[in-house]
C-alpha positions in Angstrom: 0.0 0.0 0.0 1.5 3.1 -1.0 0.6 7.0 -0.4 -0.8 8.3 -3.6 1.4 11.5 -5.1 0.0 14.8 -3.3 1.0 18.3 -4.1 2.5 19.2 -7.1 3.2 15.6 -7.6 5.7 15.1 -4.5 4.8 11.9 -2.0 4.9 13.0 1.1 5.9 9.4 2.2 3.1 9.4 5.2 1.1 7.5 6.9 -2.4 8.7 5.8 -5.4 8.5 8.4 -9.0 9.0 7.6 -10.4 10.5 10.5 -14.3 9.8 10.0 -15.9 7.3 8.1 -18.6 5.0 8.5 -19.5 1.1 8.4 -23.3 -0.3 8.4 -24.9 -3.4 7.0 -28.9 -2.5 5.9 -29.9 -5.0 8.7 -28.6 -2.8 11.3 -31.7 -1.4 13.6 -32.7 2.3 12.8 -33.7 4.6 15.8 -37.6 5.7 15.7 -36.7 8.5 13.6 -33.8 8.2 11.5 -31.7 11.1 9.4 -31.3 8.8 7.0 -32.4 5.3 6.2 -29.6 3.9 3.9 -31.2 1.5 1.5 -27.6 -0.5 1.1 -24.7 -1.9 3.1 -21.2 -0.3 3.6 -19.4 -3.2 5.5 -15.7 -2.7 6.8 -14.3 -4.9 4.2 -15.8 -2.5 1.3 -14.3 1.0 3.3 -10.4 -1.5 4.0 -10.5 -1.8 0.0 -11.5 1.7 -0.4 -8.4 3.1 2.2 -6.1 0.3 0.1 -7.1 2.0 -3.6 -6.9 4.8 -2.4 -3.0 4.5 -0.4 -4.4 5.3 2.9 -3.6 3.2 5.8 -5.7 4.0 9.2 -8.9 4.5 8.9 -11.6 6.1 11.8 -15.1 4.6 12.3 -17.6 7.2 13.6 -20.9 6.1 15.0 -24.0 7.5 12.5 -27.1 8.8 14.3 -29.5 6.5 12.1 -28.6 3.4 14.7 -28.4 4.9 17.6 -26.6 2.8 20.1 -26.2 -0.3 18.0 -22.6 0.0 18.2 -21.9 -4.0 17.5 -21.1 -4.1 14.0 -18.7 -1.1 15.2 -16.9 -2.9 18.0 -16.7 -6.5 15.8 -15.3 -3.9 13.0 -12.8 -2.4 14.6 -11.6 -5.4 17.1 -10.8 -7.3 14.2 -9.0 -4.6 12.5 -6.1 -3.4 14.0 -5.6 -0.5 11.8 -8.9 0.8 12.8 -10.2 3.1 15.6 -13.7 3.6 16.6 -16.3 6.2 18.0 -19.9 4.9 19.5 -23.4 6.5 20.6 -24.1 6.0 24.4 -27.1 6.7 26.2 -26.8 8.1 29.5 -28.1 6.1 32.2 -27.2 2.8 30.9 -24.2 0.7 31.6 -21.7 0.0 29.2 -18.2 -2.0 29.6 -15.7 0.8 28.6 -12.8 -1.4 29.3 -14.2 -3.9 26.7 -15.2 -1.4 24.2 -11.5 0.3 24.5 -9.4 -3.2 23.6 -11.8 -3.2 20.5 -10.7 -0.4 19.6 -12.9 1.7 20.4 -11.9 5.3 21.5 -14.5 8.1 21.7 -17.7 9.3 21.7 -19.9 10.3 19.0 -23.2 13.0 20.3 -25.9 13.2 17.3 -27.4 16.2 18.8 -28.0 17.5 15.1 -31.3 18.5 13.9 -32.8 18.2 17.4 -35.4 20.0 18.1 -34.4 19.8 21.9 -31.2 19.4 22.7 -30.3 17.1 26.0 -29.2 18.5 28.7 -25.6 17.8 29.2 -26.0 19.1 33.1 -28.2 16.3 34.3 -26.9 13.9 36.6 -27.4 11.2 34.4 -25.3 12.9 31.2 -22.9 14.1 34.4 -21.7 10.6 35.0 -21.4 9.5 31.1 -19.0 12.3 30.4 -16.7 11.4 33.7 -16.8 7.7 32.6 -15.8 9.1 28.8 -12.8 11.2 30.7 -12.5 8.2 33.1 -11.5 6.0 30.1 -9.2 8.8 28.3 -11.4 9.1 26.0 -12.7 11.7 23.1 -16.5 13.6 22.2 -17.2 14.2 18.7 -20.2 16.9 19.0 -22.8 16.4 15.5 -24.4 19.7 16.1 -25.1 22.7 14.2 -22.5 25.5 14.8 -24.5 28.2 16.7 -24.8 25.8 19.6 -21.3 24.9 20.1 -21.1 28.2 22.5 -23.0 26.8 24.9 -22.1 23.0 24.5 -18.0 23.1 24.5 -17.4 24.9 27.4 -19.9 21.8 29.3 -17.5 19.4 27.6 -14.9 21.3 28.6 -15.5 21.5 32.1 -16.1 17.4 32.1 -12.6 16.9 31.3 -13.3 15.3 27.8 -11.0 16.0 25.1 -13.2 17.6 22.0 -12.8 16.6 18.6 -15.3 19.4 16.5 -17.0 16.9 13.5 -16.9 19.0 10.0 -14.9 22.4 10.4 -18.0 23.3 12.4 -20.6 22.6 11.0 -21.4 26.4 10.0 -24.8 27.5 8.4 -24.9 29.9 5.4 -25.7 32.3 7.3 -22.5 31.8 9.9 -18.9 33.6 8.4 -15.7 33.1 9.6 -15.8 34.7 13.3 -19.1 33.7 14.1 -19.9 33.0 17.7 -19.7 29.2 16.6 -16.2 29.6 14.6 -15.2 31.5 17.6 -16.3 28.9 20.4 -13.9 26.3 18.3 -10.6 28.1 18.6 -11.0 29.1 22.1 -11.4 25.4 23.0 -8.8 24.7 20.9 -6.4 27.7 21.9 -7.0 26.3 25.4 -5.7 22.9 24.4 -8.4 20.0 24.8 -10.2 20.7 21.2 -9.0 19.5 17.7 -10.9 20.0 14.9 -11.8 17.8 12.2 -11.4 19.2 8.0 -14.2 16.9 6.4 -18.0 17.3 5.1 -16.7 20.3 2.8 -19.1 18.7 0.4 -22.4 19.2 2.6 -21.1 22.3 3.6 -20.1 24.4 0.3 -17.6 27.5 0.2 -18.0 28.2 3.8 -15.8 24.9 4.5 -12.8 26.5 2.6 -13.4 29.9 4.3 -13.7 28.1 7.5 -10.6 26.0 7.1 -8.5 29.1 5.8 -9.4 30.9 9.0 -9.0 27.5 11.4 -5.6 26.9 9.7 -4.4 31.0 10.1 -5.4 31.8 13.4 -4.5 27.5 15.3 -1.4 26.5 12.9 -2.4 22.9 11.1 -1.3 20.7 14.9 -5.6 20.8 15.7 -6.3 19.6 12.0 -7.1 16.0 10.9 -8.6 15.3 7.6 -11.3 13.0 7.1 -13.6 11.9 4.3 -16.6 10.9 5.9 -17.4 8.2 3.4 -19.6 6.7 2.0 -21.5 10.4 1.9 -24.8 9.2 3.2 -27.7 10.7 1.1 -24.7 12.2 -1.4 -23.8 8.5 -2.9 -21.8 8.7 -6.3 -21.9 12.4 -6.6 -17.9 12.3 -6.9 -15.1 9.8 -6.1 -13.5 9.4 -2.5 -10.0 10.6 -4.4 -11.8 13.9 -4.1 -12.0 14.4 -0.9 -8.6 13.9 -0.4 -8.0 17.2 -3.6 -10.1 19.3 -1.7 -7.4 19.5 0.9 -4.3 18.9 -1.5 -5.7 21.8 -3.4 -5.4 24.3 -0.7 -2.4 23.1 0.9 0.9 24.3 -0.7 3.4 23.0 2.3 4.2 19.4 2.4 4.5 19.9 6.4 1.3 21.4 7.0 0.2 18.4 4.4 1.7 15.9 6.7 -0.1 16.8 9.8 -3.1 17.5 8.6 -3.8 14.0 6.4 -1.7 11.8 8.8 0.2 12.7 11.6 -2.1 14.8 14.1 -4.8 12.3 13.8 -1.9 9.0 14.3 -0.7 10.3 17.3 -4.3 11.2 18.6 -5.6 8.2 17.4 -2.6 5.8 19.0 -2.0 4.4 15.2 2.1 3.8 14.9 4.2 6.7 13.0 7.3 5.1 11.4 
């Protein structure tokens, strides 16, 4: 498996991670009321061909809102795939075995609080004691959430000792520019050192991901940056090809070190994947 040619042509002769990706089989059980209801399988053995073509060689597994928290085909993904991580979607007040989710592989959090009409309340006794166990295990929480709420939900995350990692540059609306109150939540977190950031869903998100980015990568440096592809674009299947996720970044990135953390090493050393 070898890194495809990035920037101008020059291999940057790195260990490529894909920070966010998903893995479902059309059996899987949906939540009452799904995002999406994918009408086809992505199994783990269809994304490890996809990262192979493609020269990429850690890959991320992020839980998906639609099956709530059915994390099994997660945990047997990932535990039998070294060179996978994995996120999964707890509910607070139920008991999970973190220490046998962690030597799967598992290694964070994912909260689908996007699109929710009410948003839970992170304060309650019973959301309390999840975010202490996720801290507990040295864990991470990947926030799904719309941007203008990430004021008032990192600094809660924050003050439960999680680290943060902020899904899709932000997740800004149209209506949000760089130095919005969202944009602005994000680099304080991450100027205070707990909160990385992660450069993916540019394609749901249009021009403001690139203005977004821009501003993330001039005001932070590229050391809270990890690319990620987010394959296999639920409800945007066979619009473009995975390689194009990967140009999106190339295109705007002229320096191979800056390249180098953002597409592989950040996210390896965050992850606990082996840098040569």
């Amino acid at each position: 498996m070898t890194p495809p040619a990035l920037v101008g042509g020059s291999d940057w002769r790195i260990p490529l991670v894909d920070a966010h990706a998903h893995v479902f089989l059309q059996t899987m059980p949906l939540i009452a009321v799904p995002r999406h209801r994918p009408q086809y399988s992505f199994t783990v053995e269809q994304y490890l061909a996809v990262l192979d073509e493609q020269g990429i060689r850690y890959g991320v597994i992020a839980a998906a809102s639609p099956w709530g928290d059915y994390n099994d085909y997660t945990l047997d993904s990932v535990g039998r795939h070294p060179r996978l991580r994995g996120t999964v979607i707890l509910h607070p007040g139920k008991a999970y075995d973190f220490r046998h989710m962690a030597a799967q592989g598992i290694c964070g959090v994912r909260l689908p609080f996007i699109g929710l009409q009410e948003r839970p309340d992170l304060g309650s006794p019973a959301y309390q004691q999840l975010l202490r166990q996720i801290a507990d295990a040295g864990w991470h929480v990947h926030p799904h959430i719309e941007g203008r709420h990430l004021p008032q939900l990192l600094p809660v995350l924050e003050r439960a000792g999680v680290r943060i990692v902020v899904d899709h540059l932000g997740r800004p609306a149209p209506d949000e520019p760089v130095g919005s109150p969202g944009f602005r939540a994000v680099v304080a977190a991450a100027e205070r050192g707990n909160c990385w950031i992660k450069v993916s869903c540019a394609y749901r998100i249009g021009e403001r991901a690139e203005q977004h980015f821009a501003a993330y990568l001039q005001e932070l440096g590229p050391e809270r940056l990890f690319w990620a592809s987010d394959c296999p674009f639920v409800g945007h299947e066979r619009q473009f090809p995975f390689a194009d996720t990967l140009r999106w970044l190339t295109d705007r990135v002229s320096d191979a070190r800056v390249g180098r953390l953002i597409l592989g090493e950040n996210a390896a050393r965050f992850f606990g994947f082996p840098l040569p």
